[in-house]
Backbone bond lengths (Angstrom), bond angles and torsions (degrees), N, CA, C in turn:
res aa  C-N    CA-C-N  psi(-1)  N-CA   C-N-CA  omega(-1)  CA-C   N-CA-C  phi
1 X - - - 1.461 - - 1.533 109.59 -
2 X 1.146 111.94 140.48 1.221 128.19 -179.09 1.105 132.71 -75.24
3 X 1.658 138.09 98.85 1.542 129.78 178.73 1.322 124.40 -64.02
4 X 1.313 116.01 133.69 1.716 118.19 174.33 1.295 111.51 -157.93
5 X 1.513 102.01 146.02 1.257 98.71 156.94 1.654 113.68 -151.83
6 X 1.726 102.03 176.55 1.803 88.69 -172.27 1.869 88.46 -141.83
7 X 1.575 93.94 136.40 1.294 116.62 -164.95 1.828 108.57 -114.38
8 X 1.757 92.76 126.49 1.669 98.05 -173.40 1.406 98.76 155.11
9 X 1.802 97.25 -141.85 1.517 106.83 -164.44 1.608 121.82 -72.75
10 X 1.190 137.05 140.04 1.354 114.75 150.12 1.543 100.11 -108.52
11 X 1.452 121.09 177.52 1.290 124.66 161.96 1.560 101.52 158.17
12 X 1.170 107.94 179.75 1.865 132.39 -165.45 1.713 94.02 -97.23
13 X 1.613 91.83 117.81 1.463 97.47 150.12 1.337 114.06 -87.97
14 X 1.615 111.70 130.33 1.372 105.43 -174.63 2.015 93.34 -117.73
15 X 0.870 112.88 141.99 1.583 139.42 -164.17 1.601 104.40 -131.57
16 X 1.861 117.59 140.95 1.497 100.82 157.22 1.580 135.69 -29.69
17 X 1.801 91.65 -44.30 1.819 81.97 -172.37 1.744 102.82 -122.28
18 X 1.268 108.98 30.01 1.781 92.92 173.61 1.310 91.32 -162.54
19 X 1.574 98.97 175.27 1.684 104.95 -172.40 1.804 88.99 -155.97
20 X 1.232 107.74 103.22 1.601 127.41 -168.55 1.706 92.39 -109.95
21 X 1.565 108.82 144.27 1.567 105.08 142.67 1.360 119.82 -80.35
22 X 1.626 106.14 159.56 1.481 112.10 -175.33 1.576 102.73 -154.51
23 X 1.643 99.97 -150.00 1.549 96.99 174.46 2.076 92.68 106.95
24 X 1.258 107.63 111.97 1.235 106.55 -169.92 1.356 128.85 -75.10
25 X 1.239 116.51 -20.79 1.583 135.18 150.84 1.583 122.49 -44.08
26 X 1.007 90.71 -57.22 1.633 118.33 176.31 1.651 116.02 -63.89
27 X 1.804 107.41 -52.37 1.606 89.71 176.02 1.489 110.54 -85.32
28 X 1.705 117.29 -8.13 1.571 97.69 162.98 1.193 129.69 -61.18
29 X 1.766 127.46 -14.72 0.868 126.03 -177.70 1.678 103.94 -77.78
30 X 1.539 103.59 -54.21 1.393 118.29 -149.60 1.455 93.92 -59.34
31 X 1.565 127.65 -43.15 1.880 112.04 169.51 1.616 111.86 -91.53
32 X 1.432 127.91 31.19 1.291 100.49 113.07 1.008 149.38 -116.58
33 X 1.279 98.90 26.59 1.737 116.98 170.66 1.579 103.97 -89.29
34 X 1.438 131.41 -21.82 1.045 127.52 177.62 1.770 110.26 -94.48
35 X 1.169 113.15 5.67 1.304 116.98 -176.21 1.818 90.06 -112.85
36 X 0.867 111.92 -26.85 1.943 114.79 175.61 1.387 121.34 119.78
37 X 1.249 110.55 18.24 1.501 116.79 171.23 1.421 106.05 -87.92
38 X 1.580 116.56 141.32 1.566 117.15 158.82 1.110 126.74 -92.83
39 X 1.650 98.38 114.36 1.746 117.85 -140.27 1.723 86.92 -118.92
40 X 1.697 105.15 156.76 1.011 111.65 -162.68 1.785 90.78 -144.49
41 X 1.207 113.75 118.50 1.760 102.16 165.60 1.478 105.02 -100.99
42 X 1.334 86.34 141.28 2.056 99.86 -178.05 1.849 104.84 -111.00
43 X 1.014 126.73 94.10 1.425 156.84 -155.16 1.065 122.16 -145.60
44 X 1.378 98.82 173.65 1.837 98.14 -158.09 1.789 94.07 -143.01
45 X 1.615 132.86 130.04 1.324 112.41 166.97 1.463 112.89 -129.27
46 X 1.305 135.04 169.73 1.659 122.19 165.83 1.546 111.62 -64.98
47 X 1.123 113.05 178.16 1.616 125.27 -176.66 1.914 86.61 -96.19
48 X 0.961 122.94 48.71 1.405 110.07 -176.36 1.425 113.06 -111.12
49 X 1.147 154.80 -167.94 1.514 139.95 144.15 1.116 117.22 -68.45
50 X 1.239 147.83 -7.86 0.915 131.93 173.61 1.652 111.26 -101.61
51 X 1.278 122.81 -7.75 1.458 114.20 133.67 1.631 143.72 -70.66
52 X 1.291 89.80 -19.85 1.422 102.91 171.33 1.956 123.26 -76.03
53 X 1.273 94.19 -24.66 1.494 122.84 172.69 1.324 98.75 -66.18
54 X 1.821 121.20 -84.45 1.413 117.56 163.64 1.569 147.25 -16.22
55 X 1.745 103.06 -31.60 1.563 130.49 148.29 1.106 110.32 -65.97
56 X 1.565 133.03 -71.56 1.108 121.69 -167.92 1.759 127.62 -42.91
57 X 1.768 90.68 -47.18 1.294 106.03 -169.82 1.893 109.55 -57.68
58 X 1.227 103.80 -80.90 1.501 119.82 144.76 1.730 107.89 12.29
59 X 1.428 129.02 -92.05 1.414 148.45 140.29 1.637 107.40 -9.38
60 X 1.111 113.29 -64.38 1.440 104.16 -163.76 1.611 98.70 -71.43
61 X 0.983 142.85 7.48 1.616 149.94 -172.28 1.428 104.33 -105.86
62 X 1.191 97.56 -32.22 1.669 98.97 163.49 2.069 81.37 101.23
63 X 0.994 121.18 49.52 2.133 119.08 -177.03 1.674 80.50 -115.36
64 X 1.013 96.46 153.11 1.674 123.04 171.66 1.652 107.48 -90.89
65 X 1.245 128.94 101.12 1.892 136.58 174.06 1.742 99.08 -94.03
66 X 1.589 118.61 41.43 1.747 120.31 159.67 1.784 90.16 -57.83
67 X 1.599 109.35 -53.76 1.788 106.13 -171.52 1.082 132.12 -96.90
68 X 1.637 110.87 32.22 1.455 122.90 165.30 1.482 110.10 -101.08
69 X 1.630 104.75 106.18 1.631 92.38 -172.03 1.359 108.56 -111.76
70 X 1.228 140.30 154.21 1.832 158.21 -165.56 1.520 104.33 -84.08
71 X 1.317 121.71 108.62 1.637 129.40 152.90 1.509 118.25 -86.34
72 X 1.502 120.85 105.77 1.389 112.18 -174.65 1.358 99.81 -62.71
73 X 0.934 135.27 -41.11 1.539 130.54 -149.74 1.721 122.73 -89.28
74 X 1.662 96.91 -10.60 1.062 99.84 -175.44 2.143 96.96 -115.70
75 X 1.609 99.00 159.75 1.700 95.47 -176.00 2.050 77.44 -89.84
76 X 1.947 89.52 162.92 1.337 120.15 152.26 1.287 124.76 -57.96
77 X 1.758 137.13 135.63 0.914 126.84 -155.79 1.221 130.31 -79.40
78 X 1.290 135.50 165.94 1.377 119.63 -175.57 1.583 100.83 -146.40
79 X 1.559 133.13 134.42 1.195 128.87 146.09 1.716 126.84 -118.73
80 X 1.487 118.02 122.03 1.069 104.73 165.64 1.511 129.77 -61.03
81 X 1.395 83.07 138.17 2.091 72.05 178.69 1.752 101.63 -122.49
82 X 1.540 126.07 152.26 1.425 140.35 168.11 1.477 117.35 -123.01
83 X 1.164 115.83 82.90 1.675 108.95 -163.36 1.839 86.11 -76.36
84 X 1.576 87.23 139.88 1.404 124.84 173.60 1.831 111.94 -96.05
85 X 0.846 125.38 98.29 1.769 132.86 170.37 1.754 78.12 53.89
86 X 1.246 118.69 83.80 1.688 122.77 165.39 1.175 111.29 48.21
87 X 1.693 142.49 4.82 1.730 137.83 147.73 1.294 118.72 -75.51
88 X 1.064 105.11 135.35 1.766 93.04 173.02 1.614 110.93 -112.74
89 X 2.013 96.15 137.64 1.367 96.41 -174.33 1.698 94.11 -101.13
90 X 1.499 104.64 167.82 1.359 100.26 -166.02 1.878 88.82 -130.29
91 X 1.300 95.79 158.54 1.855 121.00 162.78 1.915 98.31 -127.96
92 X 1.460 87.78 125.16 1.721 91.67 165.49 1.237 105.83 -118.74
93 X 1.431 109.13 126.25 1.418 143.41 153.66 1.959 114.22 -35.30
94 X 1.708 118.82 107.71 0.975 135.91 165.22 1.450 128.73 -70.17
95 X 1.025 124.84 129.71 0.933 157.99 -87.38 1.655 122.25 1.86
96 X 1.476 139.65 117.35 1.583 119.46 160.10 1.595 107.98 -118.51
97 X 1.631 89.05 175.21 1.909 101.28 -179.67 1.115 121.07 -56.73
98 X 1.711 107.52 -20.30 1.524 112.16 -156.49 1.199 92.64 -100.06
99 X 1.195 138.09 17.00 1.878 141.23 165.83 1.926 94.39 -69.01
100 X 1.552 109.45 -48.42 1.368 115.81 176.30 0.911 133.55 -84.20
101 X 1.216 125.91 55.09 1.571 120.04 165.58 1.504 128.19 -96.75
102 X 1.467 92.27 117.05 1.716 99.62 -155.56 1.235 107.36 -85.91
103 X 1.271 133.32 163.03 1.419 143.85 -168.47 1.320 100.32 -104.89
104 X 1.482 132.58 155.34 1.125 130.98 150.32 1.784 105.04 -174.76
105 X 1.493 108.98 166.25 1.568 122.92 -165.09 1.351 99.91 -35.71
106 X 1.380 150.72 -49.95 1.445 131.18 -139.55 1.886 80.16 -104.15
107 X 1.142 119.39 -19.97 1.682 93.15 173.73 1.248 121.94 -78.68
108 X 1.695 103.42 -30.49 1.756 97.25 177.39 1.410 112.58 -87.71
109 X 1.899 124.06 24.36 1.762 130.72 154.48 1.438 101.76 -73.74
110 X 1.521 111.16 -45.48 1.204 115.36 -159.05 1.721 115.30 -63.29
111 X 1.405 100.57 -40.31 1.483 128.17 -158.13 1.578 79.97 -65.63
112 X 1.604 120.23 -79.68 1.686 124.46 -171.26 1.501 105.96 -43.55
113 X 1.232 127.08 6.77 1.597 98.52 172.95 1.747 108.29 -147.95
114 X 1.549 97.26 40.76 1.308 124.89 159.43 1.489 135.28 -71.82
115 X 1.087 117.44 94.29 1.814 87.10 170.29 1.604 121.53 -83.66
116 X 1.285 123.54 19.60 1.323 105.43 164.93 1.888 99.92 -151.99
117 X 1.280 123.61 150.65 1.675 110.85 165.61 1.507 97.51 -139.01
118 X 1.120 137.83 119.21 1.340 156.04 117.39 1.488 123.95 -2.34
119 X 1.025 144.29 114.04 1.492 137.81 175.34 1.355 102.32 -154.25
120 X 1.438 110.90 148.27 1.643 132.56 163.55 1.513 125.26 -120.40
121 X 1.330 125.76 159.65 1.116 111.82 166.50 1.910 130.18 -66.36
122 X 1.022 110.39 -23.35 1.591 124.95 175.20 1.313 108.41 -38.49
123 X 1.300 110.46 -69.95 1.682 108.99 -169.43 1.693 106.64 -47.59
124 X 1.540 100.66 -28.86 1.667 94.21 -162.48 1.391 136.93 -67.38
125 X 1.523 93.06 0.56 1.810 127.74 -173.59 1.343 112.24 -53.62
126 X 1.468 117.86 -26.30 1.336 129.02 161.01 1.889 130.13 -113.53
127 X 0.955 116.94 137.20 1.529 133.48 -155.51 1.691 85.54 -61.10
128 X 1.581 124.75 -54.67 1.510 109.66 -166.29 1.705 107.99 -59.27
129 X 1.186 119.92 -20.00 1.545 122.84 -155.28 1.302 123.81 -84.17
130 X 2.061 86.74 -38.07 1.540 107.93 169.09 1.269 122.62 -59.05
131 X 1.354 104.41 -37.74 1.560 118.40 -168.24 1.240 105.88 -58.38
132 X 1.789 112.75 -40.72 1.409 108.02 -152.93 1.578 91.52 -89.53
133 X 0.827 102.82 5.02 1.717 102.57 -162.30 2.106 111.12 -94.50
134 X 0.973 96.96 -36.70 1.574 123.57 173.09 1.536 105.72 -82.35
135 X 1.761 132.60 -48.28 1.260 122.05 176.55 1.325 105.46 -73.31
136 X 1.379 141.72 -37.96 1.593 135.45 159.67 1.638 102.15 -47.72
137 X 1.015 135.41 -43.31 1.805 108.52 -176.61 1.332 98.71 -69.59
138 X 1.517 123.81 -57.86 1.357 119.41 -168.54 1.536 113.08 -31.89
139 X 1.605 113.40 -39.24 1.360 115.42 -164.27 1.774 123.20 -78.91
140 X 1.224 100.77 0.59 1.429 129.07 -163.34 1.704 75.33 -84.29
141 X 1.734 89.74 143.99 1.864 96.68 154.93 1.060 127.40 -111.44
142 X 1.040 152.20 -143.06 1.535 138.08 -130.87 1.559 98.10 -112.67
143 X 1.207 116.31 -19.15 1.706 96.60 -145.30 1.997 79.46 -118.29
144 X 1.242 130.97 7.79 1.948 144.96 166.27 1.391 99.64 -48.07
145 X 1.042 130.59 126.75 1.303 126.43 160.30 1.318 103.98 -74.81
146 X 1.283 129.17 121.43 1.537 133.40 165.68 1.537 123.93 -72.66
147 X 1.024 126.76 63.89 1.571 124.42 -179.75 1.441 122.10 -58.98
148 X 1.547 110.77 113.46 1.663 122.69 -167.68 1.785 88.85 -104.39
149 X 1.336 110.14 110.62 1.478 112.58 163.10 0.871 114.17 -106.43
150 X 1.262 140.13 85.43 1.432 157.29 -169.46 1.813 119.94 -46.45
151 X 1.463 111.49 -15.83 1.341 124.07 161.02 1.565 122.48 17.16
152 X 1.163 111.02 43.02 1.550 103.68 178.11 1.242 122.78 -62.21
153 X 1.303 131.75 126.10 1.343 157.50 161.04 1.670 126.20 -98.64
154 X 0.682 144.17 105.82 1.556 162.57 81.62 1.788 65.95 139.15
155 X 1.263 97.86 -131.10 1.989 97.56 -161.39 1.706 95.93 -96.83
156 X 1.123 127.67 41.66 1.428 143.63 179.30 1.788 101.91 -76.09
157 X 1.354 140.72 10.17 1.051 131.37 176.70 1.585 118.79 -163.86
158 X 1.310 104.87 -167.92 1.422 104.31 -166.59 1.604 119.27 -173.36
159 X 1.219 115.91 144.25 1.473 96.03 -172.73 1.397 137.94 -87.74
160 X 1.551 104.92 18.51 1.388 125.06 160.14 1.476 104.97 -69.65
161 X 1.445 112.00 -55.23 1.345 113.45 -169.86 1.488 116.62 -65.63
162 X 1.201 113.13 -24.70 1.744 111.19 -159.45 1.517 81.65 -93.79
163 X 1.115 130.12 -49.20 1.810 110.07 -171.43 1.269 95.69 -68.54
164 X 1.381 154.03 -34.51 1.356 156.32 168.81 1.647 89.44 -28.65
165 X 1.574 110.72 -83.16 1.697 107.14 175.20 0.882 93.92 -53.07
166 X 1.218 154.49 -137.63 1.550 164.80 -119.87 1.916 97.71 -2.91
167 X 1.114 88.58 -35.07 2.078 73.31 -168.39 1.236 94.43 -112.94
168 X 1.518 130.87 2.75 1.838 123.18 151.44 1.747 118.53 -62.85
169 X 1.366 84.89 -32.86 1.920 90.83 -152.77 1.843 87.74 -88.75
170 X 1.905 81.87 -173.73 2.213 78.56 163.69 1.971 68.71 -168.87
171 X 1.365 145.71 60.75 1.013 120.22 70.68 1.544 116.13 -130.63
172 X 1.538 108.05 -175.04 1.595 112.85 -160.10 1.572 90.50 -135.59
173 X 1.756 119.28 112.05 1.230 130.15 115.80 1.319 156.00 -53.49
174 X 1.616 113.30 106.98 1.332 92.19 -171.18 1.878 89.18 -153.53
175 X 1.938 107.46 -173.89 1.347 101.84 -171.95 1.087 115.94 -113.50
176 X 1.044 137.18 -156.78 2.022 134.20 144.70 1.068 124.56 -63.10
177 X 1.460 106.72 -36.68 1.247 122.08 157.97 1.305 126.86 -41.87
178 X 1.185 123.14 -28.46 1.841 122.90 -144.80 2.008 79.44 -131.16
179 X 1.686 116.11 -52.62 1.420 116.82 -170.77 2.136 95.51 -32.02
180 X 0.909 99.59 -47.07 1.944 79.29 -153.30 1.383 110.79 -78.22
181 X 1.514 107.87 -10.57 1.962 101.64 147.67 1.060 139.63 -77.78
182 X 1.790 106.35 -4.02 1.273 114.61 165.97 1.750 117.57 -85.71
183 X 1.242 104.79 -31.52 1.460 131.93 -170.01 1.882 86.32 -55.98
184 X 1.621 101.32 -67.96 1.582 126.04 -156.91 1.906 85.44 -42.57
185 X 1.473 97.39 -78.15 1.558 112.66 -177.59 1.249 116.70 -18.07
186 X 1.084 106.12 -77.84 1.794 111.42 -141.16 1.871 82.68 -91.74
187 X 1.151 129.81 -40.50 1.924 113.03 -179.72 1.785 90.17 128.09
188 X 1.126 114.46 27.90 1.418 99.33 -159.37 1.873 115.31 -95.41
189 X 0.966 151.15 178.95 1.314 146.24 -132.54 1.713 101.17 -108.07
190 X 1.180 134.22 129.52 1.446 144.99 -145.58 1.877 82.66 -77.30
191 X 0.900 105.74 -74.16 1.717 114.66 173.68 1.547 98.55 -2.83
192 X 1.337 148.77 120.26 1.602 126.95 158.54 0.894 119.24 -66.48
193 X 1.924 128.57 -32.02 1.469 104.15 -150.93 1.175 78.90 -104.94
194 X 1.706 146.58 5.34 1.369 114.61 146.34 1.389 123.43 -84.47
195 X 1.402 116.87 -8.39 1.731 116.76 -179.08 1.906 94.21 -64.93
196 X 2.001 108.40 -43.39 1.151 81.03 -173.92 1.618 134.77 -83.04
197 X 1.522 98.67 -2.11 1.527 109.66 174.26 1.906 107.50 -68.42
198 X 1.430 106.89 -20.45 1.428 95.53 -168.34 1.877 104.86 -90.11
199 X 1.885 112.50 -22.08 1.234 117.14 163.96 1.574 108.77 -53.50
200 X 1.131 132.55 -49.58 1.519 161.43 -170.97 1.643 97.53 -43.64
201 X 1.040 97.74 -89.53 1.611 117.03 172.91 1.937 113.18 -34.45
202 X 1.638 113.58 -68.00 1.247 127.02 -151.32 1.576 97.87 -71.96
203 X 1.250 125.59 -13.47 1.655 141.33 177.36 1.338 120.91 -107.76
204 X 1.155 114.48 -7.62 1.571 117.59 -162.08 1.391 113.76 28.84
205 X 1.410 112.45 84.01 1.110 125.80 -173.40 1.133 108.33 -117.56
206 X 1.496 131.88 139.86 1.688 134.11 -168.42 1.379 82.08 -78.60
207 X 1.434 127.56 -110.96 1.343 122.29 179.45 1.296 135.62 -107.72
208 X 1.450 100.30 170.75 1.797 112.56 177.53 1.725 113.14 -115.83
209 X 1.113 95.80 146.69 1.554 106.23 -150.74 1.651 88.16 -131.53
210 X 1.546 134.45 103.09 1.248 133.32 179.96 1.033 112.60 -124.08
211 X 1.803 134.88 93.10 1.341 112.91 178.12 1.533 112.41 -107.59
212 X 1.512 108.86 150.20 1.602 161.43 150.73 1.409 124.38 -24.64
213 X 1.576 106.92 3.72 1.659 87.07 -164.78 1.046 138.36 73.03
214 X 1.583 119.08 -131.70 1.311 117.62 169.54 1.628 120.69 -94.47
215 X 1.725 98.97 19.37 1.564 98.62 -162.74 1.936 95.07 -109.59
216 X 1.031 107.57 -13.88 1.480 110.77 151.80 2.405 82.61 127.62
217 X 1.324 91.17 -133.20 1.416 107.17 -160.55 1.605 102.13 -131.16
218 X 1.510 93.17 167.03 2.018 106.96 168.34 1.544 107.63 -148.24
219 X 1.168 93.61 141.16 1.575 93.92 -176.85 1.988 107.14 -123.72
220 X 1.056 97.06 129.59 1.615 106.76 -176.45 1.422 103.14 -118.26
221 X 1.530 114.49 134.10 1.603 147.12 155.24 1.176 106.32 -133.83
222 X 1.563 97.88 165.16 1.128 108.20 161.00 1.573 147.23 -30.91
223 X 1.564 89.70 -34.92 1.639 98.46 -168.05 1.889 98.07 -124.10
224 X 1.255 114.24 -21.45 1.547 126.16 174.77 1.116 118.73 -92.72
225 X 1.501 148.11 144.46 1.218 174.18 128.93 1.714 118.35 -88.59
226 X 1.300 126.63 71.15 1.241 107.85 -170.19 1.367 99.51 -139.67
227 X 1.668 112.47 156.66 1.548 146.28 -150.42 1.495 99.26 -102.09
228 X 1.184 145.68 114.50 1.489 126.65 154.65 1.342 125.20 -105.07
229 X 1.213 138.73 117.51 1.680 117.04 -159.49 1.606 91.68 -92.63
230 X 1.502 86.46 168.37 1.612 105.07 -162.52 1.631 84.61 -73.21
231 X 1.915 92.76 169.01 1.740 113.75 -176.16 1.923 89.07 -104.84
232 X 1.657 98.58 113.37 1.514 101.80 178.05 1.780 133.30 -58.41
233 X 1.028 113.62 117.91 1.636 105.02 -166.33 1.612 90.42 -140.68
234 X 1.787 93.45 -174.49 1.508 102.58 -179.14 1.404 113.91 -124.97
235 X 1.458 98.90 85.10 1.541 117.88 -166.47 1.683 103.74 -31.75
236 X 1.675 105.50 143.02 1.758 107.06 149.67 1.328 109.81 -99.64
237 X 1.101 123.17 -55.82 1.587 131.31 -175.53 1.382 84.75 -142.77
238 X 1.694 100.32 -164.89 2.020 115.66 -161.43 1.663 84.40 -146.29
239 X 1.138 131.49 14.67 1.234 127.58 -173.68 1.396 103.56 -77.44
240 X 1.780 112.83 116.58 1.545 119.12 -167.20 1.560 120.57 65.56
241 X 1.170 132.35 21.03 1.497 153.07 145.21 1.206 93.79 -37.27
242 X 1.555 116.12 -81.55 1.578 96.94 -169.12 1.358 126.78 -97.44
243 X 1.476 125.06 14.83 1.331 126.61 142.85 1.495 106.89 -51.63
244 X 1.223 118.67 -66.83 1.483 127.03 -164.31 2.132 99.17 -51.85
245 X 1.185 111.05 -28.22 1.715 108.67 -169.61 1.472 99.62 -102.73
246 X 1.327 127.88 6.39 1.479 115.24 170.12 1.578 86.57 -97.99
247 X 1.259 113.04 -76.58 2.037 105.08 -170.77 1.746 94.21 -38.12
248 X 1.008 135.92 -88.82 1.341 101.68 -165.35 1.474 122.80 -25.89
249 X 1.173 101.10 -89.89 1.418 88.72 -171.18 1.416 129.48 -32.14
250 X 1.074 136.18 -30.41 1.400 143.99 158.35 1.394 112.05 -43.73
251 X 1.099 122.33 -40.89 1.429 136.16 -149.84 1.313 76.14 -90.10
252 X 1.876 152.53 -83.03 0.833 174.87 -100.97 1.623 104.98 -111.81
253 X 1.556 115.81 -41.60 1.590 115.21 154.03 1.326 129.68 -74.31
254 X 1.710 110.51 -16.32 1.355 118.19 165.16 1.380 102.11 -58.45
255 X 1.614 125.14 -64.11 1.129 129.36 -171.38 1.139 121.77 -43.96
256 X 1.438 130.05 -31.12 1.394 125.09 -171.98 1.540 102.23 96.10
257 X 1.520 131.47 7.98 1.266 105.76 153.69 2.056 143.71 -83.24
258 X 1.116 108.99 -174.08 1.638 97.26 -149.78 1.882 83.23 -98.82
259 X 0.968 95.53 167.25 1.355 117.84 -152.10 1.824 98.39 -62.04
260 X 1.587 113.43 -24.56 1.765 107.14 -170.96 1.976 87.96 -65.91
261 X 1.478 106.91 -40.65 1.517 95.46 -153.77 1.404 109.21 -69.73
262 X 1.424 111.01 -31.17 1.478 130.69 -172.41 1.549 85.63 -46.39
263 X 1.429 129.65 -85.13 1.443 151.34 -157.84 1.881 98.36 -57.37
264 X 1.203 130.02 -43.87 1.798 132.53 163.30 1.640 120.17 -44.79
265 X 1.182 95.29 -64.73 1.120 116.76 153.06 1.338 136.20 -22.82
266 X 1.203 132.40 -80.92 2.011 160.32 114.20 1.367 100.99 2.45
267 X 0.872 115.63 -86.63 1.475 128.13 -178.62 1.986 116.64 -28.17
268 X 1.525 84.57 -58.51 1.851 101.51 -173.26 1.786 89.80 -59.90
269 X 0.977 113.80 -61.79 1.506 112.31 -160.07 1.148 106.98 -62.37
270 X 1.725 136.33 -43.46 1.282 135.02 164.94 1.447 102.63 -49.53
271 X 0.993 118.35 -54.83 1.959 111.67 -163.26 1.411 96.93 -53.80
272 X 1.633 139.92 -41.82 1.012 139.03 -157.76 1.530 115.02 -91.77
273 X 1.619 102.08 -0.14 1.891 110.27 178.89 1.731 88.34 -99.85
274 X 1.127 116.32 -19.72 1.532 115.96 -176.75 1.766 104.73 -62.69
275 X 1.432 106.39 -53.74 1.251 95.92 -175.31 1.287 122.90 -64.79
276 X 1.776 136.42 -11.85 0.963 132.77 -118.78 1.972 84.83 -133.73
277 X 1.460 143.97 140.54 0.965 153.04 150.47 1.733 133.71 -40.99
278 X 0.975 103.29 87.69 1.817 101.47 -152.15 1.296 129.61 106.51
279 X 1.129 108.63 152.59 2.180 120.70 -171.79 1.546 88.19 -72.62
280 X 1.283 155.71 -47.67 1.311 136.54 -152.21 1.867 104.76 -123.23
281 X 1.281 145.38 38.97 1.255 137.96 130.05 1.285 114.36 -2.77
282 X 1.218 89.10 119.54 2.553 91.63 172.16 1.938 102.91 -75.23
């Protein structure tokens, strides 16, 4: 069984008509714990009920909260979400718990005997979060897949920080969406799947993981270039779509499969968070 975990936000998507947990760290963990990895989210919530809810929920899935730790001072997180023609745009709620997630000895045991850690730029919006967030990769050993989910949110980042990850991680998630701020940024080649061969290269990064929407995914290595088309369904929202297609695929590069299954794979399980109301669906 496979160790993982994904480090950052948790909190409540709150919507006109539903109120789901989310937080993209968090549902990478939570489907691959539902895919069979022993997944661990490293998070931060208030002592409020609506962190205590986030425990419960969490728990009843059968996920381990040893690394969900309580900030009195700060509230549990919250984002509104308004999906636009099935996207959802988000507002995040100032001040949250998950700005604090503190580091200490039994998290950086956990971190060294990982094979995979998850990270985004979001959590990093605050100086305590970053910290803990950068000494957990450090603690990872050599052979961890470092997953950089580049997750941009509202003005939550910057391109100090993302090449900062870029040379933590060795691989890089990201969308179409997010590719042409990388393109804009760094000077990189309009072409994508050569902008992402030149991300690939300039990081020494094992792989790149770019998905498409409804047009499916691409997966870049060294020695692979490959297309996966999306698994056809009848989307509700996309909320945690591609949380749900990075833990796969992770799960699926843990395994040692070749890059068509990796992307078959990813795809099916994303198409099936599409239909489903919320980032974490059983």
């Amino acid at each position: 069984m496979f160790k993982i975990a994904g480090i950052g936000e948790i909190l409540w998507d709150v919507s006109e008509d539903a109120r789901n947990p989310g937080g993209a760290p968090m549902n990478f963990a939570y489907h691959a714990a539902q895919i069979g990895c022993e997944a661990y989210p490293i998070t931060c919530v208030g002592t409020d009920s609506d962190g205590q809810a986030l425990q419960s929920h969490l728990k009843a899935k059968g996920i381990c909260c040893d690394y969900v730790y309580q900030h009195s001072d700060a509230p549990t997180g919250i984002v509104d979400v308004n999906l636009v023609e099935g996207k959802p745009n988000y507002r995040i709620r100032e001040p949250a718990a998950w700005d604090y997630i503190p580091f200490n000895p039994r998290l950086k045991e956990l971190c060294a005997s990982l094979d995979a850690l998850c990270f985004g730029t979001l959590a990093s919006r605050c100086l305590v979060s970053r910290q803990a967030i950068k000494h957990c990769i450090q603690a990872t050993s050599a052979s961890t897949l470092r997953v950089f989910d580049v997750n941009f949110r509202e003005s939550f980042f910057s391109k100090s920080l993302v090449e900062e990850y870029l040379r933590l991680a060795n691989v890089l998630k990201l969308s179409d969406e997010e590719l042409p701020w990388m393109i804009c940024e760094f000077g990189l080649s309009k072409h994508p799947e050569t902008a992402l061969s030149e991300i690939l290269e300039a990081y020494s990064l094992e792989v790149v993981l770019l998905t498409t929407g409804a047009t499916g995914a691409h997966f870049l290595s060294k020695n692979h270039s490959i297309l996966g088309k999306a698994h056809p369904t009848e989307a509700v929202d996309t909320i945690g779509c591609g949380d749900a297609f990075t833990a796969a695929s992770i799960f699926s590069i843990l395994s040692g499969e070749p890059p068509e299954t990796v992307l078959e794979f990813s795809n099916k399980i994303a198409g099936y968070v599409s239909t489903q109301s919320g980032g974490m669906p059983s």
